[in-house]
Jmol script that loads the backbone (N, CA, C; Angstrom):
load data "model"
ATOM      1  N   UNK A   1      92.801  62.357  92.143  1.00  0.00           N
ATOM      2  CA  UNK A   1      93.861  62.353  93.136  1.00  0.00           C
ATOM      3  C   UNK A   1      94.676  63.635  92.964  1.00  0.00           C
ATOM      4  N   UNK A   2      94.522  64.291  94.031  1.00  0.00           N
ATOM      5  CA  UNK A   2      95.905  65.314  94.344  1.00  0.00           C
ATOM      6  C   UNK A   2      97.568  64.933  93.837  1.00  0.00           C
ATOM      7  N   UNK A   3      97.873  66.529  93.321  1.00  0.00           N
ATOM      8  CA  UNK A   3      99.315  66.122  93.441  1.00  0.00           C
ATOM      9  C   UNK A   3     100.132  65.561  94.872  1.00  0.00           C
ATOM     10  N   UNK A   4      99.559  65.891  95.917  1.00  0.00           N
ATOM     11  CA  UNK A   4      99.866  65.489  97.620  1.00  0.00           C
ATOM     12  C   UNK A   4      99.770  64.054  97.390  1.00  0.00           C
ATOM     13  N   UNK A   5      98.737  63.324  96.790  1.00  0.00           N
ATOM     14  CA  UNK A   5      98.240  61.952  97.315  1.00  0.00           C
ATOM     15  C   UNK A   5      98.924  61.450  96.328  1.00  0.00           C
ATOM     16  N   UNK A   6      99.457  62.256  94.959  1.00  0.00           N
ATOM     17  CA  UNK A   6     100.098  60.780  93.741  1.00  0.00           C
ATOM     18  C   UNK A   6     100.742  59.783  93.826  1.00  0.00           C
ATOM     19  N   UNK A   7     101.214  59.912  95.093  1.00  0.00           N
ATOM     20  CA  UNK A   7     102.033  59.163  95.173  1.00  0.00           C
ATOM     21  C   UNK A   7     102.048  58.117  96.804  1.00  0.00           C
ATOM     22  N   UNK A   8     100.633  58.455  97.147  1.00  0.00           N
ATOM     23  CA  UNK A   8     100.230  57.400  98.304  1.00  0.00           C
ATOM     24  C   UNK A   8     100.134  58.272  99.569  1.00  0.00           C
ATOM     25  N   UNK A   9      99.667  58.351 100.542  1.00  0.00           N
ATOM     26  CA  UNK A   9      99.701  59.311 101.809  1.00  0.00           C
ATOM     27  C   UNK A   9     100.734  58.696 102.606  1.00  0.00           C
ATOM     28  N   UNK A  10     101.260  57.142 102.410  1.00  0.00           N
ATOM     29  CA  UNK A  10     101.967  56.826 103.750  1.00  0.00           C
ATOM     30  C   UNK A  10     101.876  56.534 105.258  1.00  0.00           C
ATOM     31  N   UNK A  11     102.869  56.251 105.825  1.00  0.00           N
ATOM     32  CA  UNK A  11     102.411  55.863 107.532  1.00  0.00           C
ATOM     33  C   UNK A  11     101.829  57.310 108.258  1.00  0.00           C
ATOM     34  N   UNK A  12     101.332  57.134 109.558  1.00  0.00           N
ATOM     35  CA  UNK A  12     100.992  58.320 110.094  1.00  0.00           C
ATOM     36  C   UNK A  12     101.259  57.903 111.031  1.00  0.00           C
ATOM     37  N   UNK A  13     102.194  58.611 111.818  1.00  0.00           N
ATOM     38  CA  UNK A  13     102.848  58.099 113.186  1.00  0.00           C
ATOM     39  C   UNK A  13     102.291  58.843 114.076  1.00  0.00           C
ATOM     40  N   UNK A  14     101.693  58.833 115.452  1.00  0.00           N
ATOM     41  CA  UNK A  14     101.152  59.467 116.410  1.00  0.00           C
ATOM     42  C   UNK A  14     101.890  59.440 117.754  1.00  0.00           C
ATOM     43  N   UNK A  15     102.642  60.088 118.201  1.00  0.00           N
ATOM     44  CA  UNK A  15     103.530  59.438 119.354  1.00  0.00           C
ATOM     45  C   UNK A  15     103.153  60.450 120.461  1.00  0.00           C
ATOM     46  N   UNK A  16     102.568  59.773 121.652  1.00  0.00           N
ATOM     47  CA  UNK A  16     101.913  60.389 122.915  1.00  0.00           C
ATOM     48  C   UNK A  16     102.718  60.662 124.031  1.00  0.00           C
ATOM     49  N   UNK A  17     103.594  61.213 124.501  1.00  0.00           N
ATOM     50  CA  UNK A  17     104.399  61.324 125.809  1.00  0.00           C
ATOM     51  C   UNK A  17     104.064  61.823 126.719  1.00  0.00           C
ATOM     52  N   UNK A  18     104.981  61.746 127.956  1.00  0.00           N
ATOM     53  CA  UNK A  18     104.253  62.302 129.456  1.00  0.00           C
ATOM     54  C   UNK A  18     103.251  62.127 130.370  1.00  0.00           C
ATOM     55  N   UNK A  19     102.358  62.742 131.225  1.00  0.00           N
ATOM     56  CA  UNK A  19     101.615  61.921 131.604  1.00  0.00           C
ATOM     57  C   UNK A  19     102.074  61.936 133.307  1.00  0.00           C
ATOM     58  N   UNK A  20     101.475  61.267 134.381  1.00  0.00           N
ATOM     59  CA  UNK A  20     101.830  60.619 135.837  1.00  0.00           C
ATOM     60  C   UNK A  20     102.903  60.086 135.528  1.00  0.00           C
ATOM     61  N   UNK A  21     103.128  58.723 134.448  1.00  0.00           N
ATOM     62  CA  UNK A  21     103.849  57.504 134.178  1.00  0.00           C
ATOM     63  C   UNK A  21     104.648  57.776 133.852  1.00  0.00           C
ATOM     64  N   UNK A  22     104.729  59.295 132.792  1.00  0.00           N
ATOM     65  CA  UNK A  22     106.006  59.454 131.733  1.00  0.00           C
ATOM     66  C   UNK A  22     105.658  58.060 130.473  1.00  0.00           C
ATOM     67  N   UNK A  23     104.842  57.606 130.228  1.00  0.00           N
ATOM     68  CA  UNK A  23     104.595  56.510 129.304  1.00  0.00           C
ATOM     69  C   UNK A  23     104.509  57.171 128.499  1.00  0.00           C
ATOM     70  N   UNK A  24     105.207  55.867 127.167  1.00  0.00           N
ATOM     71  CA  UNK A  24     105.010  56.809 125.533  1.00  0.00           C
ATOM     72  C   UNK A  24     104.373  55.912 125.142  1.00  0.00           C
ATOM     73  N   UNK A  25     103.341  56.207 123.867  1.00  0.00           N
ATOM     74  CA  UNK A  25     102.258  55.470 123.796  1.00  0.00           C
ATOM     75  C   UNK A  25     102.370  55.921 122.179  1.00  0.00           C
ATOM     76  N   UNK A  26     102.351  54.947 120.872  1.00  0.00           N
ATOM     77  CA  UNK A  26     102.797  55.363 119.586  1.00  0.00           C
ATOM     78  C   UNK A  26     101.273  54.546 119.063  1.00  0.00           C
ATOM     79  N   UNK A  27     101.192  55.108 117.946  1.00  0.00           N
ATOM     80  CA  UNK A  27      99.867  55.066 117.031  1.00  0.00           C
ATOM     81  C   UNK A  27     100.559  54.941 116.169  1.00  0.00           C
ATOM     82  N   UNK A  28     100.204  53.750 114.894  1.00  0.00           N
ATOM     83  CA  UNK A  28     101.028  54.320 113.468  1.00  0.00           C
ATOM     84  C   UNK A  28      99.867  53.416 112.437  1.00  0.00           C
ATOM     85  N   UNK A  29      99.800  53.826 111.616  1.00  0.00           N
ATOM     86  CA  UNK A  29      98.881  53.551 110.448  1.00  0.00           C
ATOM     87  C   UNK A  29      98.992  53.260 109.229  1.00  0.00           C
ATOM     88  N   UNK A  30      98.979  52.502 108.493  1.00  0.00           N
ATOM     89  CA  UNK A  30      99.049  52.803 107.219  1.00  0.00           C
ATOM     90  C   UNK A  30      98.399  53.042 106.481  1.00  0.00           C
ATOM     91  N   UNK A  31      98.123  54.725 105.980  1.00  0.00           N
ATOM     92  CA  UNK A  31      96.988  55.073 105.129  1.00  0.00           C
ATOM     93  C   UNK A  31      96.264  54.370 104.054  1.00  0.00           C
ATOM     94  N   UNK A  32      97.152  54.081 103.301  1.00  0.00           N
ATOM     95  CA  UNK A  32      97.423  53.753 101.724  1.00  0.00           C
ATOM     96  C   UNK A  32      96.459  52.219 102.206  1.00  0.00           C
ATOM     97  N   UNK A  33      96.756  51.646 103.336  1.00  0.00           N
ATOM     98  CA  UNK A  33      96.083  50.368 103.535  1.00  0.00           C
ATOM     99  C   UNK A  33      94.739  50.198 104.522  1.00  0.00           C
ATOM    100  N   UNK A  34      94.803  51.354 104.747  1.00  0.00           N
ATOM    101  CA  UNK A  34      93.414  51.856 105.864  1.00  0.00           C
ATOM    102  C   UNK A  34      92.107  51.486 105.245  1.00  0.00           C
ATOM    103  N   UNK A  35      91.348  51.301 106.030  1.00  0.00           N
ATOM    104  CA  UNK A  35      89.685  50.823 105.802  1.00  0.00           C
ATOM    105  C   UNK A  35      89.462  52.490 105.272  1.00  0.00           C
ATOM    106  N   UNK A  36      90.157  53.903 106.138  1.00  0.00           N
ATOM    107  CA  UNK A  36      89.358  55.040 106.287  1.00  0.00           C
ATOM    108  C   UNK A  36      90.412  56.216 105.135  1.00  0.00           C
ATOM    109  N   UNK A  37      91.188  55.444 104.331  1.00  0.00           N
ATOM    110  CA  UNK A  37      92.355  55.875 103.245  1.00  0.00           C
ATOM    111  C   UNK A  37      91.551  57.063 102.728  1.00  0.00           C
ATOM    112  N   UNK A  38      90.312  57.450 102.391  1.00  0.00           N
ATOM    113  CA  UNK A  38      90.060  58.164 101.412  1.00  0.00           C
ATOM    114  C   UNK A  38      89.427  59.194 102.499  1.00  0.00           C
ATOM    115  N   UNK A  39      89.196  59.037 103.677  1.00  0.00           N
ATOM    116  CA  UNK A  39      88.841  60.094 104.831  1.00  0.00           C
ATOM    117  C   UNK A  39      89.858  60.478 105.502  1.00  0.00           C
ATOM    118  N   UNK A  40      91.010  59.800 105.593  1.00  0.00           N
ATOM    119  CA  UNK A  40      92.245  59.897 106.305  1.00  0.00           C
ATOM    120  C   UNK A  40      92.987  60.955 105.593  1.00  0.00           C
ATOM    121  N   UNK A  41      93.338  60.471 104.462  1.00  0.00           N
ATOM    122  CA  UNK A  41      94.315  60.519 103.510  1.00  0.00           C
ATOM    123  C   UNK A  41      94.636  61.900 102.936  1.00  0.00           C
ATOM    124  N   UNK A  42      93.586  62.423 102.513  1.00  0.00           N
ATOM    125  CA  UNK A  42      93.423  64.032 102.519  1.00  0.00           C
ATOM    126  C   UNK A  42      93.347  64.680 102.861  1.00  0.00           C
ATOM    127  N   UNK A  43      92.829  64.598 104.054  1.00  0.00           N
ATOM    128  CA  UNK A  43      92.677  65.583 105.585  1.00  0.00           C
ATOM    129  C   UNK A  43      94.600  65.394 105.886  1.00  0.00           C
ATOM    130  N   UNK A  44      94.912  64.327 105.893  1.00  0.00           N
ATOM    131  CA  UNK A  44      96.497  64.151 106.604  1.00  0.00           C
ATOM    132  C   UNK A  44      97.325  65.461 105.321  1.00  0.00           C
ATOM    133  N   UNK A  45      97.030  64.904 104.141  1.00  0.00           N
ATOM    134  CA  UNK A  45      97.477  65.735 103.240  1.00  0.00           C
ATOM    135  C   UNK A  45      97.426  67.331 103.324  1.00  0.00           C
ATOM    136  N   UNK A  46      96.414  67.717 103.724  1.00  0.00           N
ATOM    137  CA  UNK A  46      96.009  68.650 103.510  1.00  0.00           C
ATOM    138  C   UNK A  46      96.049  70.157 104.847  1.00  0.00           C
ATOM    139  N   UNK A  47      96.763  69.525 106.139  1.00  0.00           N
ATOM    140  CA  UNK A  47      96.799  69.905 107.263  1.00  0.00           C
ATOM    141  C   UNK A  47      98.411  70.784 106.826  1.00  0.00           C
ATOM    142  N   UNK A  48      98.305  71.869 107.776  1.00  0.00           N
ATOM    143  CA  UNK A  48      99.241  72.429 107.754  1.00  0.00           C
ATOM    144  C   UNK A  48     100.407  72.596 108.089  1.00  0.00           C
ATOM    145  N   UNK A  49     100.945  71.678 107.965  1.00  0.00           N
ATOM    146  CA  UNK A  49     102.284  70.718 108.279  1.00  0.00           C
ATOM    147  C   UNK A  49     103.513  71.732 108.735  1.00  0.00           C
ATOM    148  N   UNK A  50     103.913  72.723 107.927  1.00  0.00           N
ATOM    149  CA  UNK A  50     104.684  73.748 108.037  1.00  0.00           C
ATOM    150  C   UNK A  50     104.818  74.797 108.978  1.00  0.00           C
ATOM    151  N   UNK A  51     103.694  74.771 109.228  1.00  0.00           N
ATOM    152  CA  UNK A  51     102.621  75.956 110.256  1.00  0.00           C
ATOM    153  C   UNK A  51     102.716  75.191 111.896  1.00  0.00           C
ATOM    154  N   UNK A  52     103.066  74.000 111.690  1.00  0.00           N
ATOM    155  CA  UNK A  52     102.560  73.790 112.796  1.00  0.00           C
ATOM    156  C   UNK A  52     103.517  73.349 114.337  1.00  0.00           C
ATOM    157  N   UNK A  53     102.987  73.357 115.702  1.00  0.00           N
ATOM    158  CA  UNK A  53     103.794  72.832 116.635  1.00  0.00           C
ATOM    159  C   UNK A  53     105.076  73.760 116.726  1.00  0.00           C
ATOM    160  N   UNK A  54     105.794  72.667 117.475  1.00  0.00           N
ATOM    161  CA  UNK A  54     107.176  73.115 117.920  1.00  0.00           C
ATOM    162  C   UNK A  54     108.184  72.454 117.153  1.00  0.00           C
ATOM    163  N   UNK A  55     109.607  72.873 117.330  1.00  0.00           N
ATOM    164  CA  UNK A  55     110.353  72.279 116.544  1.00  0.00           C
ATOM    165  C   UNK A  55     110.859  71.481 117.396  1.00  0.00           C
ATOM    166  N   UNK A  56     112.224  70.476 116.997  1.00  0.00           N
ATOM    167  CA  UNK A  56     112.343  69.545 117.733  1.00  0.00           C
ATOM    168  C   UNK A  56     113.072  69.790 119.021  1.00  0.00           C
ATOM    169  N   UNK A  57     114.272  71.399 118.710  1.00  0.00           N
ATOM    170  CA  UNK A  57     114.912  71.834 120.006  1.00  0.00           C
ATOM    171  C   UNK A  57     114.086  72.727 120.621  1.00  0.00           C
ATOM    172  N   UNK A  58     112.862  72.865 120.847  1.00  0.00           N
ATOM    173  CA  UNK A  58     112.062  73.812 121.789  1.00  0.00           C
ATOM    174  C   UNK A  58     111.400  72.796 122.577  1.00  0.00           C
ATOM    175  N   UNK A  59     111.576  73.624 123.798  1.00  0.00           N
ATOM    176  CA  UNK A  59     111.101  73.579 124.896  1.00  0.00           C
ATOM    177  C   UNK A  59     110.039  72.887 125.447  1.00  0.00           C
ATOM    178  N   UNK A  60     109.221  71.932 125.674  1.00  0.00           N
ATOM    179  CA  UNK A  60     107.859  71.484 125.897  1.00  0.00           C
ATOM    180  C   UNK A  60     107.236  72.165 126.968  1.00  0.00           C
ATOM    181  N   UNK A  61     106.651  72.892 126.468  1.00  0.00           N
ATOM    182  CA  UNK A  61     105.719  73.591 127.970  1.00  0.00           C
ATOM    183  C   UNK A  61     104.376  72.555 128.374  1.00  0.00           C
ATOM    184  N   UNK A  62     104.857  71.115 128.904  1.00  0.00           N
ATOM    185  CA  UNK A  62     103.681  70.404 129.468  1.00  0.00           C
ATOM    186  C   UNK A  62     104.090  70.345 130.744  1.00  0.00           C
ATOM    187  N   UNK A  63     103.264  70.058 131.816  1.00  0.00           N
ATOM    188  CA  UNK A  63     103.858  70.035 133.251  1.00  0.00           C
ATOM    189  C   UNK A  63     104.058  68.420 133.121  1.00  0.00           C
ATOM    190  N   UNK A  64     104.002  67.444 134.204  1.00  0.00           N
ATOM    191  CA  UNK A  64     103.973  66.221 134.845  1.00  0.00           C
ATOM    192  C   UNK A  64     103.450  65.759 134.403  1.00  0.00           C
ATOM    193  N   UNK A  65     101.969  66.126 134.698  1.00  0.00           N
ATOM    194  CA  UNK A  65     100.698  65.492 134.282  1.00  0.00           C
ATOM    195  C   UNK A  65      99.748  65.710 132.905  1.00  0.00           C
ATOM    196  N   UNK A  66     101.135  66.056 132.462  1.00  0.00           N
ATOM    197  CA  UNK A  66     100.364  66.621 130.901  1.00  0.00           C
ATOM    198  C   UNK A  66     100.906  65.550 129.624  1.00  0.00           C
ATOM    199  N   UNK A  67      99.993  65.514 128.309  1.00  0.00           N
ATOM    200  CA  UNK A  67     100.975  64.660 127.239  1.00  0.00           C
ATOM    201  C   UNK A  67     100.915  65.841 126.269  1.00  0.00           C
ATOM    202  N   UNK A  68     102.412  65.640 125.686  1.00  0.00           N
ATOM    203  CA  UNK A  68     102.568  65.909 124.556  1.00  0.00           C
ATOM    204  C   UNK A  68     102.808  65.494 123.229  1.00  0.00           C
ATOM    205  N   UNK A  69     102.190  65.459 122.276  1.00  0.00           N
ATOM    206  CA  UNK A  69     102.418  64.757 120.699  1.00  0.00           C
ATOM    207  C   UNK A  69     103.399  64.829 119.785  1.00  0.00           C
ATOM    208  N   UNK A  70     103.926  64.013 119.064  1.00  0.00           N
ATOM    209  CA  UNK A  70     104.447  64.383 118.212  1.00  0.00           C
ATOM    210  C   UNK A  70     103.586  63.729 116.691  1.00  0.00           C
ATOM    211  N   UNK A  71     103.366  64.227 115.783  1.00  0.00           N
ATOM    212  CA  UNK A  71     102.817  63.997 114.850  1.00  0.00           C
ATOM    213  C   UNK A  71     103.640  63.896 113.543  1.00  0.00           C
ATOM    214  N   UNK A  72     103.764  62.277 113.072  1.00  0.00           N
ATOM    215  CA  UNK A  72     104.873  62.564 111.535  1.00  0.00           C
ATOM    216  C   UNK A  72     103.764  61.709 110.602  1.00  0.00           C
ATOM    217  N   UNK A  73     104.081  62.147 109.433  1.00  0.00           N
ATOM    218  CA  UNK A  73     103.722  61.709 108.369  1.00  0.00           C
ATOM    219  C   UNK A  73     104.983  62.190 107.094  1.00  0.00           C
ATOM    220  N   UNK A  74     104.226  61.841 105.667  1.00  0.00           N
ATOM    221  CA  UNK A  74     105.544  62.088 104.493  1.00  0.00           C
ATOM    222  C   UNK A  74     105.311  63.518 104.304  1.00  0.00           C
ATOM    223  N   UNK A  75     104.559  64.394 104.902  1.00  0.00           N
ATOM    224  CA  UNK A  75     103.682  65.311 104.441  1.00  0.00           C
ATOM    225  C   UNK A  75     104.851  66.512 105.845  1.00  0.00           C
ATOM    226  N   UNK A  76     105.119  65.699 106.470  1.00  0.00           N
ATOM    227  CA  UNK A  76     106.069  67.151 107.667  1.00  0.00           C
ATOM    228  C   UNK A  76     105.740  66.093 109.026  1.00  0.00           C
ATOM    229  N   UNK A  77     106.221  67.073 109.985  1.00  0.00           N
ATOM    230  CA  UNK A  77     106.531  66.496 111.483  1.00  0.00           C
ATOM    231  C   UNK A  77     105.851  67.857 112.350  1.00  0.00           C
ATOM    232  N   UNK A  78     105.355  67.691 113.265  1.00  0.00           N
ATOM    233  CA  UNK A  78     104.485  68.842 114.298  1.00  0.00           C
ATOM    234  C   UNK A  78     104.639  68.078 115.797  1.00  0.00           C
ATOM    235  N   UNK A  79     105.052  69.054 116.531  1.00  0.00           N
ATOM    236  CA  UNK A  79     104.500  68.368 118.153  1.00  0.00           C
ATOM    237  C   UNK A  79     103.993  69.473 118.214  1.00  0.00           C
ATOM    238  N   UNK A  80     102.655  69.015 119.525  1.00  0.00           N
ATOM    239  CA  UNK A  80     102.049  69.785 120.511  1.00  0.00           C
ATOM    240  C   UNK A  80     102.039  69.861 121.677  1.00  0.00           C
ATOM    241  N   UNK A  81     101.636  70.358 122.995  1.00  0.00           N
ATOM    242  CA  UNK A  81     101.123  70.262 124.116  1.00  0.00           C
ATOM    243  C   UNK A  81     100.278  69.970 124.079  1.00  0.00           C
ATOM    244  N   UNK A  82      99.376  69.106 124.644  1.00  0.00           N
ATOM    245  CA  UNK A  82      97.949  68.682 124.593  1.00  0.00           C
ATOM    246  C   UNK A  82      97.290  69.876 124.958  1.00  0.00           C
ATOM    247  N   UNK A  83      97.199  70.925 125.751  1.00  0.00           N
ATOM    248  CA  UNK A  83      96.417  71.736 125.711  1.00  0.00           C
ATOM    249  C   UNK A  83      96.723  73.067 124.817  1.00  0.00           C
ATOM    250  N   UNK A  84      97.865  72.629 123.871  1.00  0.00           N
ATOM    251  CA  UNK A  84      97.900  73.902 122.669  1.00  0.00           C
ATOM    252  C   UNK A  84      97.928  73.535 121.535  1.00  0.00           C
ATOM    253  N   UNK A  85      97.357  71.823 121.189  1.00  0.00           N
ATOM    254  CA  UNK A  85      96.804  71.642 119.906  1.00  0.00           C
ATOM    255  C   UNK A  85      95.678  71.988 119.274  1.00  0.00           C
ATOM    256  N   UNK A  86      96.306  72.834 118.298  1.00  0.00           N
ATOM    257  CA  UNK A  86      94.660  73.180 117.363  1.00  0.00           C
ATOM    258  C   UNK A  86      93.906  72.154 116.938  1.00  0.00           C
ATOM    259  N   UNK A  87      92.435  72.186 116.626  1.00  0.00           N
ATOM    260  CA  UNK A  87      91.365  71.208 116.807  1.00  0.00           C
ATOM    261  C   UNK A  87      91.351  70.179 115.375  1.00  0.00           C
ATOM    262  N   UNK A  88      91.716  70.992 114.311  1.00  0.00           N
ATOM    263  CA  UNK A  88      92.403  70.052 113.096  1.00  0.00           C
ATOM    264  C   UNK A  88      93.088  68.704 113.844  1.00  0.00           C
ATOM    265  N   UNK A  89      94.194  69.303 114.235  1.00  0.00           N
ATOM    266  CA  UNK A  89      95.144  68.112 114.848  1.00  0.00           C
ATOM    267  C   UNK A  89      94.403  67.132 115.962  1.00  0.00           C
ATOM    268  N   UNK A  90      93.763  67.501 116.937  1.00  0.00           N
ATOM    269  CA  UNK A  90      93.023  67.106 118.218  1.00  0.00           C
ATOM    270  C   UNK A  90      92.279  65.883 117.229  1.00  0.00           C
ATOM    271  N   UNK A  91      91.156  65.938 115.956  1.00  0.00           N
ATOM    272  CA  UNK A  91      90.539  65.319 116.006  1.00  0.00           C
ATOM    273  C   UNK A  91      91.393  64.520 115.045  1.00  0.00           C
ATOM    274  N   UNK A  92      92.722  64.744 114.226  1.00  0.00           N
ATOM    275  CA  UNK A  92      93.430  63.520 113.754  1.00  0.00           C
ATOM    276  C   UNK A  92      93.690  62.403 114.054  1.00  0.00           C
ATOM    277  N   UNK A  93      94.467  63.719 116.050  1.00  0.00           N
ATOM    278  CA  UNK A  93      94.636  62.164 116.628  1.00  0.00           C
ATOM    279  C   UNK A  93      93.811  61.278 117.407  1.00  0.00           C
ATOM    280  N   UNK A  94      92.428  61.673 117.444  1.00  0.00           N
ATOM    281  CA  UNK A  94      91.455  61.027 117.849  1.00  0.00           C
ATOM    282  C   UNK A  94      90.850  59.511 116.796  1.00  0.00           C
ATOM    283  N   UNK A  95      91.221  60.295 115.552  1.00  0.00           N
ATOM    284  CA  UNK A  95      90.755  59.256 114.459  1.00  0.00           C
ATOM    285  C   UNK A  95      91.711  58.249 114.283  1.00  0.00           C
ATOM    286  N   UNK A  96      92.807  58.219 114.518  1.00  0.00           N
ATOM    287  CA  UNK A  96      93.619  57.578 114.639  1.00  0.00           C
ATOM    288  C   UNK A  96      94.038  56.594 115.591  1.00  0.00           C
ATOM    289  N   UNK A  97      94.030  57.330 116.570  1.00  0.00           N
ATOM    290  CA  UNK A  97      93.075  56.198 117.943  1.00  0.00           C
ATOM    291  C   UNK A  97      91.933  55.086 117.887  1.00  0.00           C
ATOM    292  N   UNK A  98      91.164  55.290 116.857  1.00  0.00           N
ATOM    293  CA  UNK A  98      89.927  54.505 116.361  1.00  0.00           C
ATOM    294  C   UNK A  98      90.536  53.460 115.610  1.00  0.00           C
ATOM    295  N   UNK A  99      91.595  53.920 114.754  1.00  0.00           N
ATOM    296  CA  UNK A  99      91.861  52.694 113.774  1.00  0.00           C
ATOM    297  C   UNK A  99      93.096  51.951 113.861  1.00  0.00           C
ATOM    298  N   UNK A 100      93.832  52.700 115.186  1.00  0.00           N
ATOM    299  CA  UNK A 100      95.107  51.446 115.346  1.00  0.00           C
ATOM    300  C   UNK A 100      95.387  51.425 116.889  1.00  0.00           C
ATOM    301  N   UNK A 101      95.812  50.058 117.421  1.00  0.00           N
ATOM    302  CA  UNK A 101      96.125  50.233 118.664  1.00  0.00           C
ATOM    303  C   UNK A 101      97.275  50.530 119.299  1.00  0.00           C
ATOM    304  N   UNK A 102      97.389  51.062 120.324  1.00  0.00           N
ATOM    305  CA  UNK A 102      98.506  51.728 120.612  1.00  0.00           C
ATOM    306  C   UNK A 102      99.795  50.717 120.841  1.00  0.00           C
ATOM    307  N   UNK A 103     100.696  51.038 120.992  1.00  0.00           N
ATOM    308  CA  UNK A 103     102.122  50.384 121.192  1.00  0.00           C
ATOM    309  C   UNK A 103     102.648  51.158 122.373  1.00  0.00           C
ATOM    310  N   UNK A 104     103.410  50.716 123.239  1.00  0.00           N
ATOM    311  CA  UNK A 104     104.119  51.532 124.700  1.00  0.00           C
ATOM    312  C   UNK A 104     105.608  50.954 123.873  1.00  0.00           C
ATOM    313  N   UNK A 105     106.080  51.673 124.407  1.00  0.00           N
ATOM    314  CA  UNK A 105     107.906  52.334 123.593  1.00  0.00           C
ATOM    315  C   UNK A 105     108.394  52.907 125.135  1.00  0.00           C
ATOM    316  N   UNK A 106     110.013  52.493 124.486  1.00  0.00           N
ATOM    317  CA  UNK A 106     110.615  53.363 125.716  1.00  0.00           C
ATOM    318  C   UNK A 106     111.023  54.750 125.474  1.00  0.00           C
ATOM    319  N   UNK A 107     110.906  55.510 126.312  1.00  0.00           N
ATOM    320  CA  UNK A 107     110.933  56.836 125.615  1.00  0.00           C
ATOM    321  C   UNK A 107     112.531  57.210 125.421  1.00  0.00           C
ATOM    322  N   UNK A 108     112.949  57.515 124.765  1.00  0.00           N
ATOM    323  CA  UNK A 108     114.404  58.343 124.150  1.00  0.00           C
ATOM    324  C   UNK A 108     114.724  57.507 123.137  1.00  0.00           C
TER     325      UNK A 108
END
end "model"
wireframe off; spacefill off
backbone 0.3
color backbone group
């Protein structure tokens, strides 16, 4: 085990906004209790958390019909535009999609 993982990977929150609907659509996981903990867990660890997205007062460049992410874990916080997430992230939140079902939230 990594010094990253000593201490458990934690939830992984996936939160989807925008869209036609404006619907928010949340993913959340718990690694540490996941069937996929030891495929999850290090990849989540290991992504470039610092590097990444927008911060929380910038701007979203999605139109209407676009979603944008926000991505948290214990590891940092990242949003994207769906069409300016790098492919690391793209297939996180794809895997993540596989292993929990979504929740609709009101957005703010």
């Amino acid at each position: 085990m990594n010094e990253k993982s000593a201490e458990g990977f934690g939830r992984l929150l996936v939160e989807r906004s925008g869209g036609i609907g404006g619907m928010l659509l949340v993913w959340e996981v718990d690694i540490d209790a996941s069937s996929r903990r030891d495929d999850l867990g290090p990849r989540i660890a290991d992504l470039p958390w610092s590097d990444g997205g927008q911060s929380d007062d910038a701007p979203q460049s999605t139109g209407a019909d676009r979603f944008a992410y926000l991505i948290e874990s214990r590891f940092g916080r990242v949003r994207f535009g769906e069409a300016q997430m790098p492919p690391e992230w793209k297939q996180l939140v794809d895997d993540v999609r596989e292993v929990a079902e979504p929740q609709r939230r009101q957005p703010g």
